[in-house]
Wavefront OBJ file of the C-alpha trace (Angstrom):
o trace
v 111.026 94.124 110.039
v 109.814 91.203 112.490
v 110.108 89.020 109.722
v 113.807 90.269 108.893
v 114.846 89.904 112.407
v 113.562 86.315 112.588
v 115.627 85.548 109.026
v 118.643 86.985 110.561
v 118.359 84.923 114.261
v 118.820 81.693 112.279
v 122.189 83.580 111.171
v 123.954 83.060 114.347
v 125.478 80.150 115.128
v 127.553 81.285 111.369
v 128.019 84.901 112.754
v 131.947 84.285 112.480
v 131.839 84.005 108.884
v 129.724 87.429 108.628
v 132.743 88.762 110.305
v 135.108 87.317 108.483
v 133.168 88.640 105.403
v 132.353 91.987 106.134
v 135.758 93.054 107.435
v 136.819 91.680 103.915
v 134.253 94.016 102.651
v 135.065 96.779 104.526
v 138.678 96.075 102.750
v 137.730 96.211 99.636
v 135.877 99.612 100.259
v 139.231 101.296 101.224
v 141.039 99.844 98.160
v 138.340 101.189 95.877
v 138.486 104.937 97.519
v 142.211 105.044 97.321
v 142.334 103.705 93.751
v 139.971 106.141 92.782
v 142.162 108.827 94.441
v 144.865 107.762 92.696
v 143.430 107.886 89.415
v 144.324 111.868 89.619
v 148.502 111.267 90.299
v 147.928 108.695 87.666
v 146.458 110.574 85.041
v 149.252 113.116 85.620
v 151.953 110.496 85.983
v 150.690 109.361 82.336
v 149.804 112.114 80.738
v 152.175 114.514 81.630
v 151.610 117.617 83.987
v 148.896 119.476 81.927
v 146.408 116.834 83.643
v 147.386 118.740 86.944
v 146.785 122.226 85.482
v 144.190 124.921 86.428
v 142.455 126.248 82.953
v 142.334 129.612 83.316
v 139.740 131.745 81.973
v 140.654 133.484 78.988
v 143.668 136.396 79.576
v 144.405 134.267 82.593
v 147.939 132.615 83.918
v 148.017 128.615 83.655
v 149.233 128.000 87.292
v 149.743 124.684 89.536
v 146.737 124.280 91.587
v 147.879 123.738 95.542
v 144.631 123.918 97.525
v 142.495 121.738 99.146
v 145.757 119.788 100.221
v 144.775 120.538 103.607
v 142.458 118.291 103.689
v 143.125 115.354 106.049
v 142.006 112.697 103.682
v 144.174 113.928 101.068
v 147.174 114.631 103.052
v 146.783 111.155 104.158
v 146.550 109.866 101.186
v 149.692 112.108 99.453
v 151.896 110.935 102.071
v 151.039 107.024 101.589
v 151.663 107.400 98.155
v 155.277 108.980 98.031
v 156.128 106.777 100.868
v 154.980 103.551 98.442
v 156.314 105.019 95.612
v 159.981 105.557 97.641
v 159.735 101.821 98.133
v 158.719 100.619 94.847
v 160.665 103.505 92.613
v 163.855 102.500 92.442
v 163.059 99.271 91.403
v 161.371 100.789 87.983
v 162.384 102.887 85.603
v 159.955 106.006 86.171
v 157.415 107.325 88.714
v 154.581 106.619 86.264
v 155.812 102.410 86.474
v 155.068 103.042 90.167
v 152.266 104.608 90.136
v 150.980 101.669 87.328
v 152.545 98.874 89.963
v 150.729 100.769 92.267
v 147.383 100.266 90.980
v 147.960 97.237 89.361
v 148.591 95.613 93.251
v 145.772 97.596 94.806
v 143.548 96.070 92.426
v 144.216 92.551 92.927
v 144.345 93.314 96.385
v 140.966 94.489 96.050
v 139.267 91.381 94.060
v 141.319 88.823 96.395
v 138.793 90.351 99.168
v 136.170 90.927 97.080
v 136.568 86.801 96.492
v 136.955 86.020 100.126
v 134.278 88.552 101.528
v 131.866 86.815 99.163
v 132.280 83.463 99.506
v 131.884 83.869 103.296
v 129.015 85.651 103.069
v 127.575 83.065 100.573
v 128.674 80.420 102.962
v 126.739 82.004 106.079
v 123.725 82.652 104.127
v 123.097 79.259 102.362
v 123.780 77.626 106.064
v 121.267 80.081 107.172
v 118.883 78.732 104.611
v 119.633 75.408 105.402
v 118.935 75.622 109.077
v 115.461 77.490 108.401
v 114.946 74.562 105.690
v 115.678 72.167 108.565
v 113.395 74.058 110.915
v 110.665 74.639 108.475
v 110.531 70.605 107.871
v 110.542 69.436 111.701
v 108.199 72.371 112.424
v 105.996 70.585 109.516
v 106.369 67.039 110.689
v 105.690 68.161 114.506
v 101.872 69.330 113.136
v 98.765 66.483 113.565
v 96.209 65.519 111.454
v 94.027 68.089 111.357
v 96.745 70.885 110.160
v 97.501 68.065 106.995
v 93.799 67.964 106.088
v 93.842 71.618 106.315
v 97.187 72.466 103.809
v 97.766 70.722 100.325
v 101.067 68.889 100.358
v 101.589 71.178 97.198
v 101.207 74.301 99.365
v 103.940 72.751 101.683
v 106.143 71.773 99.128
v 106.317 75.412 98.054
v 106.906 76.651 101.204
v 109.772 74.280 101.936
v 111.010 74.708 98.288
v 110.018 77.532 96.424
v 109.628 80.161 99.179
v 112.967 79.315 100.995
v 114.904 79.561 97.363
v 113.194 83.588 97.721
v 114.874 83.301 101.164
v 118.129 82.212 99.715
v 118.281 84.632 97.404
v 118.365 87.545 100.336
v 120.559 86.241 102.628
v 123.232 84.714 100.277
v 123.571 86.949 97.665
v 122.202 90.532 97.962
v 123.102 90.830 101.834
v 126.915 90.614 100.689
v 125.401 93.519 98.640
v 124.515 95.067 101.227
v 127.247 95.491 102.971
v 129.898 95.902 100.423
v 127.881 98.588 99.151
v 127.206 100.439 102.303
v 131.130 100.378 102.730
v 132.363 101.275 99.187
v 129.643 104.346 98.816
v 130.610 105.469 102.242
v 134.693 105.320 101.286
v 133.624 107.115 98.009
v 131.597 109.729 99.700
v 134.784 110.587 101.885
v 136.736 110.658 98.497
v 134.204 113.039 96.579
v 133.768 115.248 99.579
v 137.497 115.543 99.468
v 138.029 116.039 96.223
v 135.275 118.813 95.491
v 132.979 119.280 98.247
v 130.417 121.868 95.907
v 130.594 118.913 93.269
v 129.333 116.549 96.054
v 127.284 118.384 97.771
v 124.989 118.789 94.564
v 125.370 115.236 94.227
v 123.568 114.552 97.674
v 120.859 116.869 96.474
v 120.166 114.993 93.074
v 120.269 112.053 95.019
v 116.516 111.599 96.112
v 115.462 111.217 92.797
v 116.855 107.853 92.694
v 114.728 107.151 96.126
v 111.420 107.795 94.984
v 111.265 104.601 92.446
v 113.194 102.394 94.986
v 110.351 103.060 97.703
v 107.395 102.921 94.761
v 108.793 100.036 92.915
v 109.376 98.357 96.392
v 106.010 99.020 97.352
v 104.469 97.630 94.732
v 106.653 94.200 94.216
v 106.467 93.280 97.365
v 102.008 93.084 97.325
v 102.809 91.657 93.145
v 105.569 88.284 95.040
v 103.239 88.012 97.499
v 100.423 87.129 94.957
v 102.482 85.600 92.905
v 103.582 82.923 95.543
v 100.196 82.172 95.946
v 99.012 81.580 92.468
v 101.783 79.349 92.472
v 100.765 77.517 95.273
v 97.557 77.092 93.515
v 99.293 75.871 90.531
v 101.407 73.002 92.625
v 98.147 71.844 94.087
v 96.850 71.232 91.277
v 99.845 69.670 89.454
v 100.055 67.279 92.896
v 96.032 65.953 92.637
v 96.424 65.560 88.697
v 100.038 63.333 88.936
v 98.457 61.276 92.115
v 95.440 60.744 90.485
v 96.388 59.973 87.329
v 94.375 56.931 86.609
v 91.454 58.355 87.436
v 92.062 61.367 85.554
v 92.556 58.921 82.151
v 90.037 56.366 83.184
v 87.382 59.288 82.969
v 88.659 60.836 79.885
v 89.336 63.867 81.761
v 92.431 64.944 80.506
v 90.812 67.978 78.389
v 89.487 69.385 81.896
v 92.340 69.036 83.904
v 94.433 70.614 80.979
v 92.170 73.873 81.064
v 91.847 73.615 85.030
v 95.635 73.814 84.961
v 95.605 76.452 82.147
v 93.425 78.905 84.180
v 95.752 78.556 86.937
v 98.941 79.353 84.879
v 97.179 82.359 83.270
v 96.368 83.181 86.947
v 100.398 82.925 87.590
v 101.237 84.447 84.574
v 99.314 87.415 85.144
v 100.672 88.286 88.476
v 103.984 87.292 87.791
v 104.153 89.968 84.750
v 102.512 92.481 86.742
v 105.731 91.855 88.568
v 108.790 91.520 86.145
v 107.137 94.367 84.866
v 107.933 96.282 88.154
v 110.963 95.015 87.959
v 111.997 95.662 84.413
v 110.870 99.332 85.113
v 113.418 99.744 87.921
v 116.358 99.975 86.226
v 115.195 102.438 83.103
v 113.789 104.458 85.282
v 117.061 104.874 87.910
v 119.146 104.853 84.782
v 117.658 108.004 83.847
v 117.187 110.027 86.806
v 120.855 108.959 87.533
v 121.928 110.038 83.894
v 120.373 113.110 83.804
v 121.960 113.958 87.584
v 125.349 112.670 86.185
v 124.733 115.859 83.102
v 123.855 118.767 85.713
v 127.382 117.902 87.186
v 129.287 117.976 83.896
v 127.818 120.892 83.193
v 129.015 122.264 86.789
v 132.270 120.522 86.806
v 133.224 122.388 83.346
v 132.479 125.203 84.767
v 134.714 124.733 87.991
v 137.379 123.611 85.702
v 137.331 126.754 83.572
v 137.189 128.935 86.290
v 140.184 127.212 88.495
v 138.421 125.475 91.107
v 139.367 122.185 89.788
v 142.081 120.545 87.539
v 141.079 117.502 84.952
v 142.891 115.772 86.908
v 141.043 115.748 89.835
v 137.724 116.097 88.345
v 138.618 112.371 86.992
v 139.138 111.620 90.014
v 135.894 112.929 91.226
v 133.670 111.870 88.515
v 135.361 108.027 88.839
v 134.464 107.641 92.591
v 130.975 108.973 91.954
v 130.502 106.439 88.772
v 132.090 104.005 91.465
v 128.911 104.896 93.210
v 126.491 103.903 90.835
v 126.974 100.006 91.413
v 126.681 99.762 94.648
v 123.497 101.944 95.070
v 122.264 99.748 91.859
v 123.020 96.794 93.966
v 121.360 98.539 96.758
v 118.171 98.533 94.979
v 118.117 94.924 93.661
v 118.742 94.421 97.514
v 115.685 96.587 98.357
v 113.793 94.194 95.689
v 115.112 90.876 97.261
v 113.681 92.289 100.762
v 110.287 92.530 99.577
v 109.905 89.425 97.820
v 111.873 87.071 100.882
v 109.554 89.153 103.209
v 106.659 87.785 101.557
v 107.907 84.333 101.135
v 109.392 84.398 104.447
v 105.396 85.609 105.960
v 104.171 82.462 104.642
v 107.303 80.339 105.893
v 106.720 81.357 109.193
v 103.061 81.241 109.164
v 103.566 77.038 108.653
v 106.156 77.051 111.266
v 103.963 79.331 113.694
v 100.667 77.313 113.247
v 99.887 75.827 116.345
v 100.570 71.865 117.042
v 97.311 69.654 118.542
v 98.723 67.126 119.748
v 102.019 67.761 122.139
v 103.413 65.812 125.061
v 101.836 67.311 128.323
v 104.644 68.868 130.527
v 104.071 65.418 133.152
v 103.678 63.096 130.298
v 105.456 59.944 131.031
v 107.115 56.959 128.978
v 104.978 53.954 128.647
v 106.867 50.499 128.880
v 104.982 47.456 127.987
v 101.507 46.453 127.736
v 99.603 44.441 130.766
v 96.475 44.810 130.800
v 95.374 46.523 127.366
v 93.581 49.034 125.740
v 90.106 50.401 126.717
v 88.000 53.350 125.266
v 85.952 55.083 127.852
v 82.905 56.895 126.724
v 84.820 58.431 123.589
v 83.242 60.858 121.729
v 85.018 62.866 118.901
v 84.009 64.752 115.328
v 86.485 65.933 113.020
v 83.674 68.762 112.239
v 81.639 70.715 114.507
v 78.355 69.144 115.423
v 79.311 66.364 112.689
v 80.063 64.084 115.494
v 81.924 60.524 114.301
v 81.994 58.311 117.175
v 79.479 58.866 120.009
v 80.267 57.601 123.470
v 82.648 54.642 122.406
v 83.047 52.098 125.191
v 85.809 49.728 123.962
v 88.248 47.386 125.090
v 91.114 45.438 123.862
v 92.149 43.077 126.407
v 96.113 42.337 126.028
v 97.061 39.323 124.327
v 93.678 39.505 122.149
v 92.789 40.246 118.814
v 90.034 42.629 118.520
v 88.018 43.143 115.509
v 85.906 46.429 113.745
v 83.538 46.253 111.597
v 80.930 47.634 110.268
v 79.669 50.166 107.649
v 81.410 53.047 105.868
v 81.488 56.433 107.912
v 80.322 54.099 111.043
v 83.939 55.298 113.005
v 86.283 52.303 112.264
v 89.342 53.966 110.625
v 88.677 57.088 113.556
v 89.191 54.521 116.344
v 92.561 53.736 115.059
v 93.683 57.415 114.186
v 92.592 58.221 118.009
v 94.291 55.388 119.202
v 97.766 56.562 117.477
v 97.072 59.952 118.119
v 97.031 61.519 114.820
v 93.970 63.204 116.595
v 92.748 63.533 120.467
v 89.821 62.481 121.681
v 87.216 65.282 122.271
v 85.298 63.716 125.368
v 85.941 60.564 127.228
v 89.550 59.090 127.180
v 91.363 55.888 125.855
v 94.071 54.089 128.544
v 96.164 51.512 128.184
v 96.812 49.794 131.499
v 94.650 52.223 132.867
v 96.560 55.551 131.911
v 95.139 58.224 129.354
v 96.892 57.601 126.589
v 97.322 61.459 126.516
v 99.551 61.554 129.895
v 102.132 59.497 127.661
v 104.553 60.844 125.691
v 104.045 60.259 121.567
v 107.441 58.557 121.218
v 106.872 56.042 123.815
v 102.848 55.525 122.297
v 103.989 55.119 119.159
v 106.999 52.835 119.588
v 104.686 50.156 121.423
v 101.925 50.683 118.070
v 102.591 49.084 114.801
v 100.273 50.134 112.365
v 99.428 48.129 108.812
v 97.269 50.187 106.462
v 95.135 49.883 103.445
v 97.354 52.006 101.543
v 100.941 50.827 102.296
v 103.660 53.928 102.447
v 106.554 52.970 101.118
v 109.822 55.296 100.333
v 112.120 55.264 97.567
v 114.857 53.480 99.267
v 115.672 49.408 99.148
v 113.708 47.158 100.567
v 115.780 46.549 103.634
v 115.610 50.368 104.455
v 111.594 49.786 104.075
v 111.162 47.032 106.264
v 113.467 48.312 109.213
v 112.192 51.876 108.654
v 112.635 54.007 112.035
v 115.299 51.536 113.712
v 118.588 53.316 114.474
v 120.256 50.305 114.041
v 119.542 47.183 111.123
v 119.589 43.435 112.625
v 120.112 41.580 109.446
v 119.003 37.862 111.055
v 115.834 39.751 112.443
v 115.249 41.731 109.139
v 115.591 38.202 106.731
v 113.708 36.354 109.812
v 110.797 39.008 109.296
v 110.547 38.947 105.771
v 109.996 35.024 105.937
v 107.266 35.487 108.661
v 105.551 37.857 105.922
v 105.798 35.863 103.232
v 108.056 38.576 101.037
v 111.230 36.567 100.870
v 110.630 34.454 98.175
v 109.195 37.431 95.638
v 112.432 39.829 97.543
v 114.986 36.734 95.959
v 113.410 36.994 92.305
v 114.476 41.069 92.561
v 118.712 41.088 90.959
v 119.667 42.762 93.755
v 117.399 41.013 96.158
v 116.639 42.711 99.559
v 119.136 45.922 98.465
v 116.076 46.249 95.579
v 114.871 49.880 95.446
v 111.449 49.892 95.559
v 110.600 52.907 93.644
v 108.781 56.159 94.436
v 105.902 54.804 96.698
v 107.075 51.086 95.778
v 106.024 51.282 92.199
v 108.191 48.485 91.394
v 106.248 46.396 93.410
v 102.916 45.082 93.163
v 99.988 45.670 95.615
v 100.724 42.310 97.500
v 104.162 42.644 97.338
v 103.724 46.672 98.943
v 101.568 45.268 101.563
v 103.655 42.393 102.398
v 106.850 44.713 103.323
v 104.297 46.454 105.542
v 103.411 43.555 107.358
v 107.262 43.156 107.448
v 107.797 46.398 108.388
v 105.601 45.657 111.464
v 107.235 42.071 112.729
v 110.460 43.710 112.309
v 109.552 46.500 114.667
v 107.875 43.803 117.253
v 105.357 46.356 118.471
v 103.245 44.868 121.828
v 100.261 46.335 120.369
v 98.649 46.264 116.997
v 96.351 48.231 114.270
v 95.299 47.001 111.066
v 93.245 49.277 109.344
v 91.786 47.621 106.107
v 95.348 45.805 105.201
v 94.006 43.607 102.964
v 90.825 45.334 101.394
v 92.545 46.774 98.322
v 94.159 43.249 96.980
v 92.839 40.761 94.807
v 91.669 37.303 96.087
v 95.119 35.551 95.827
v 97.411 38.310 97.549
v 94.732 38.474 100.411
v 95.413 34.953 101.121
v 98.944 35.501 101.376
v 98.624 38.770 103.461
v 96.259 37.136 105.807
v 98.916 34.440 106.576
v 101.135 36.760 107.102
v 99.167 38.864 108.999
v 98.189 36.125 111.224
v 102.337 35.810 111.911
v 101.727 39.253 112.568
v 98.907 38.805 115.075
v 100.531 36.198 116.605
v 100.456 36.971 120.855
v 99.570 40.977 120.094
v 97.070 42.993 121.402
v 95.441 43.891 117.966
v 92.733 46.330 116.688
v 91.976 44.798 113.109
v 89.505 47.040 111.355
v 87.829 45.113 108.105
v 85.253 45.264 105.886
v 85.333 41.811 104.550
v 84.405 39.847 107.606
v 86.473 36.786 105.973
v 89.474 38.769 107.653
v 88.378 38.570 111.457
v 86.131 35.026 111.498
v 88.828 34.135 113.800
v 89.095 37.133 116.007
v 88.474 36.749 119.772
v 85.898 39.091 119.871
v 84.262 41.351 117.074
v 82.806 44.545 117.752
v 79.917 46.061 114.990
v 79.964 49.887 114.828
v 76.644 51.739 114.055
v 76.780 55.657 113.750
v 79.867 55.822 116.359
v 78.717 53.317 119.139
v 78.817 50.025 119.569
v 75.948 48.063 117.554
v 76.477 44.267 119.117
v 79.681 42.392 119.744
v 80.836 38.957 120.086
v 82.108 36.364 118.504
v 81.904 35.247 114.426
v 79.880 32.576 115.662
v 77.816 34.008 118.336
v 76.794 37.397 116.150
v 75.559 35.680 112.654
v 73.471 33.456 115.608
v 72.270 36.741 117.096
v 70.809 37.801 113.586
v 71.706 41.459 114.067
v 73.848 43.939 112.369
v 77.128 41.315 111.581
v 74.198 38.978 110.137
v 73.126 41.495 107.964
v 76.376 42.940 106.696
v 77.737 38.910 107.015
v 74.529 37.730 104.458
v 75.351 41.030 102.146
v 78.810 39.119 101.583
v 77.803 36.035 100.851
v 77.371 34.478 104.830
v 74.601 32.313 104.521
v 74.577 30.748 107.539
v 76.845 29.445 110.958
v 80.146 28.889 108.614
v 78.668 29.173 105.580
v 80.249 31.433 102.808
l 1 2 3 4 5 6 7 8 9 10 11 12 13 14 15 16 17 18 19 20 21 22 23 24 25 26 27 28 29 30 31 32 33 34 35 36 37 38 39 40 41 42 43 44 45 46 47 48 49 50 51 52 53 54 55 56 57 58 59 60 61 62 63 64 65 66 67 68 69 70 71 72 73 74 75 76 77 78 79 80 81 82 83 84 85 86 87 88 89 90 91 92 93 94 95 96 97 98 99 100 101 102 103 104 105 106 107 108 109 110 111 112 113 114 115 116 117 118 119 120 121 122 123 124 125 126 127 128 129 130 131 132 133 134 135 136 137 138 139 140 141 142 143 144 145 146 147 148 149 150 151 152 153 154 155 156 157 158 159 160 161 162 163 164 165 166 167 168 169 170 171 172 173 174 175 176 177 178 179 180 181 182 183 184 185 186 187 188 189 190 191 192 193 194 195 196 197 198 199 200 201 202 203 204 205 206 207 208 209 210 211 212 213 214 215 216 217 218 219 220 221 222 223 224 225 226 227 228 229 230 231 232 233 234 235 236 237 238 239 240 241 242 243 244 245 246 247 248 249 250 251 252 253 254 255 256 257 258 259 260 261 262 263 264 265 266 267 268 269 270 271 272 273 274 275 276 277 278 279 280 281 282 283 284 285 286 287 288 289 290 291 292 293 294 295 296 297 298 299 300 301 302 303 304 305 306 307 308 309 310 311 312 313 314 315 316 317 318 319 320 321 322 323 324 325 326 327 328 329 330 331 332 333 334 335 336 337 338 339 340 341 342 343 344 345 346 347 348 349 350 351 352 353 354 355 356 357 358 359 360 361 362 363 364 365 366 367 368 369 370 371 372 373 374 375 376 377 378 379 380 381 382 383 384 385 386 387 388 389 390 391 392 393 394 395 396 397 398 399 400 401 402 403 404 405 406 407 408 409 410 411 412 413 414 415 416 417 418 419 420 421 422 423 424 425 426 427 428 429 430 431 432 433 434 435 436 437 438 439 440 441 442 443 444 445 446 447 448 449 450 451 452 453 454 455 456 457 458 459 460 461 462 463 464 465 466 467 468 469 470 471 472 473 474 475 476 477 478 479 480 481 482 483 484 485 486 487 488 489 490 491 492 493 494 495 496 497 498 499 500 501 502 503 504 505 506 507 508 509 510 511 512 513 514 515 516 517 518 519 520 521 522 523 524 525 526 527 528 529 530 531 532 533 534 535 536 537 538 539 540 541 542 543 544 545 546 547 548 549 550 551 552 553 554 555 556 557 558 559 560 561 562 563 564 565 566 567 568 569 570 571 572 573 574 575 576 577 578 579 580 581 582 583 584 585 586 587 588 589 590 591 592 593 594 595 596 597 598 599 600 601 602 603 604 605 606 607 608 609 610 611 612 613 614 615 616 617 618 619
């Protein structure tokens, strides 16, 4: 029930509309009890007085039946009704007219808060939803790096999507269920008890047959959603690699595989999810005939009350209405007891993402950093994103302000790590990186990351205009500044060939654009936000000869009076950095500048001669 409770806290801040709904509910009970009761004066009103006749037993005398009209609830009730019907008979032209009016009002008196109790209750619940939605995603974009690596975005996407819907479900449709039936079979329990209290006493004692399937079937669906979410997940993750990777998939010819990997997963689904419907298709039958063959050991009772005098038809139609009247809600009831298990389930796995721990946080005496002075230094920094797989070993580092800084080296030597540290997507393990002398890790992350612009080898665009793109993250847009750093990257002559120019949506991950074009918004993207410090992480390795030329220039607009951390492979990029540092198995090989290392004739020689670097300015 932990899981319920939680569900129901994000309920609060709409707990006037569960008011507002339930007291609407708990008016639509008491219209549905006395309808029911009237159904007896109706019959008779209708029918004539026979309906309100004892049948004797044979020999016997046919006599009006007076009892039970002590009861409270009846008396009540009696004395309503001729005090309603004194109001609305002389206005008709019998007592049966009134006793039709009657009814006719109580039941649209009924639906009108049937309509109103419903719609607030589905108005609660789907704001409910939508604040654990909301929660759910910041609780997602709060984690770091690590918890990404760890969970497929498919996973997440059926958490945020698929598992809240289960969610929905519960709290916007079968709690209003709940609570409307609660109310109606209590008002009709009152009714029956009234009417014939041996009638509803048996009742109560058929009644646990209907329990035992609810608690088995519940049982049982709850372990069958639970499994079923997950081979859905599974399914989703492997929908999300084959529609990313597309290309590849083609280029390899490995459609036929794919098609079966994603066949054995929806067999997978399929299976579970059966095992499921089938639970659920076996709920009904099954209450439908314990129910039904309850519903026959009362006839048979009831005809014999009737025969003997205890009862009139009368009031046995009465009786057997408001126990029929019973049967939907306790149907509803059980759907509701099905909708628990499954948004129990779904709502486990929502809260396990939101409950998974977050790596990197502010520290409670974190402070704001404002400007950089002096620059950027890593002391002795030693990380590994695996145990005893360690990735950088005792970095010593520094970017002086003002000064472009260059990486380079081989693949898996640490390059693309020093930047993630750097931004934080992960914290250092031993040593500690300052800027202007303070751990970077005594700042808070809003304050890091607004002085860090970051350019990378695969631009991340959003399916938004270009304008949106470029001045992504600023509360406000400063057109001259916006148009002023699209000219500085070199994107405003391609932006003017677009028809709707810089109001151009770029398409899901700027798929209308080319490769240049993508990483020439980022460099945008970056001037507009006028970082003080800078990290370009491969920017250019991924374009062809002629884009790279234009994305250098406009990185080097970019560059312009930063403190940068370029991180290349082609050494063409950073010729003209002030100082280039060559990583070797997570230290620092040799460093210096483009002239000074190919004269050295160490590590930048060698990787400089493997792309074509001959000699001192040679290429």
């Amino acid at each position: 029930m932990r899981t319920v409770r939680r569900l129901l806290g994000y309920g609060r801040p709409h707990a006037a509309w569960v008011v507002g709904a339930v007291a609407a509910m708990m008016g639509v009970a008491l219209a549905t009890a006395v309808l029911f009761l009237l159904l007896g004066p109706l019959l008779e009103g209708l029918l004539g007085s026979g309906a309100g006749e004892v049948l004797s037993v044979p020999g016997a005398k046919m006599t009006k039946r007076a009892t039970q009209q002590d009861n409270p609830v009846l008396r009540s009730f009696n004395a309503w009704l001729e005090a309603t019907k004194a109001r609305v008979s002389p206005h008709l032209p019998s007592e049966a007219a009134a006793l039709v009016v009657i009814a006719f009002t109580l039941l649209l008196i009924k639906n009108l808060l049937t309509y109103l109790g419903h719609y607030a209750f589905f108005r609660a619940g789907l704001a409910t939803v939508k604040d654990l939605r909301d929660a759910l995603f910041d609780a997602i974009m709060r984690q770091s790096a690590r918890f990404f690596q760890r969970q497929p975005s498919a996973v997440l996407m059926s958490r945020v999507t698929n598992d809240v819907e289960q969610i929905t479900v519960l709290l916007s449709d079968r709690f209003s269920d709940l609570f409307q039936g609660i109310f109606t079979i209590v008002s009709l329990l009152v009714v029956v008890f009234s009417l014939n209290f041996k009638l509803a006493l048996g009742a109560l004692v058929i009644a646990p047959l209907l329990l035992w399937p609810i608690v088995d079937h519940a049982r049982k669906l709850r372990r069958r959603s639970h499994q079923s979410q997950e081979r859905l997940g599974d399914m989703n993750a492997i929908l999300d690699e084959v529609l990313k990777g597309f290309r590849i998939v083609q280029a390899f010819s490995m459609e036929a595989y794919e098609a079966l990997r994603f066949r054995d997963a929806t067999r997978r689904h399929f299976r579970v999810n059966l095992k499921a419907r089938r639970i659920m298709a076996l709920n009904t039958p099954v209450m439908e005939v314990a129910g039904g063959a309850g519903v026959l050991v009362l006839l048979f009772y009831a005809g014999h009350q009737i025969r003997v005098g205890e009862t009139t038809i009368a009031a046995f139609a009465s009786f057997l209405g408001a126990l029929y009247g019973m049967y939907l809600p306790i149907k509803q009831l059980n759907k509701l007891n099905l909708a628990l298990q499954t948004a129990v389930a779904a709502g486990d796995r929502v809260f396990a993402v939101m409950d998974e721990p977050v790596e990197i946080v502010d520290l409670p005496h974190a402070r704001s950093l404002s400007g950089v002075r002096e620059g950027v230094r890593f002391e002795r920094v030693s990380f590994a994103y695996e145990p005893d797989k360690p990735v950088l070993r005792e970095l010593e580092l520094e970017v002086p302000a003002g000064k472009i800084v260059a990486l380079v080296g081989g693949s898996g030597a640490g390059k693309s790590t020093v930047a993630q540290l750097l931004t934080r997507f992960w914290d250092v393990d031993e040593g500690q990186i300052t800027i202007d002398g303070t751990d970077i890790r005594d700042l808070t992350l809003a304050s890091l990351r607004a002085h860090l612009g970051l350019v990378t080898q695969e631009t991340v665009l959003f399916n938004t205009s270009i304008r949106a793109n470029i001045a992504y993250g600023q509360e406000r847009i400063d057109e001259p500044r916006l148009l002023a750093a699209a000219r500085a990257a070199y994107a405003e002559e391609f932006i003017a060939e677009f028809p709707h120019g810089i109001d151009t949506v770029v398409g899901e991950a700027g798929t209308k654009l080319s490769g240049g074009q993508r990483q020439r918004l980022a460099v945008a993207r970056a001037l507009y936000k006028d970082p003080p410090i800078l990290v370009l992480d491969e920017a250019t390795s991924a374009l062809d000869a002629e884009s790279e030329t234009i994305v250098q220039r406009a990185l080097e607009n970019l560059m312009r009076n930063r403190t940068t951390l370029v991180i290349a492979h082609r050494l063409a990029t950073v010729r003209n950095a002030d100082l280039i540092v060559v990583l070797e198995d997570g230290h620092v090989a040799e460093q210096g500048t483009h002239r000074e290392l190919l004269a050295r004739g160490g590590a930048y020689a060698r990787l400089a001669a493997l792309q074509g670097i001959t000699a001192v300015g040679g290429w």
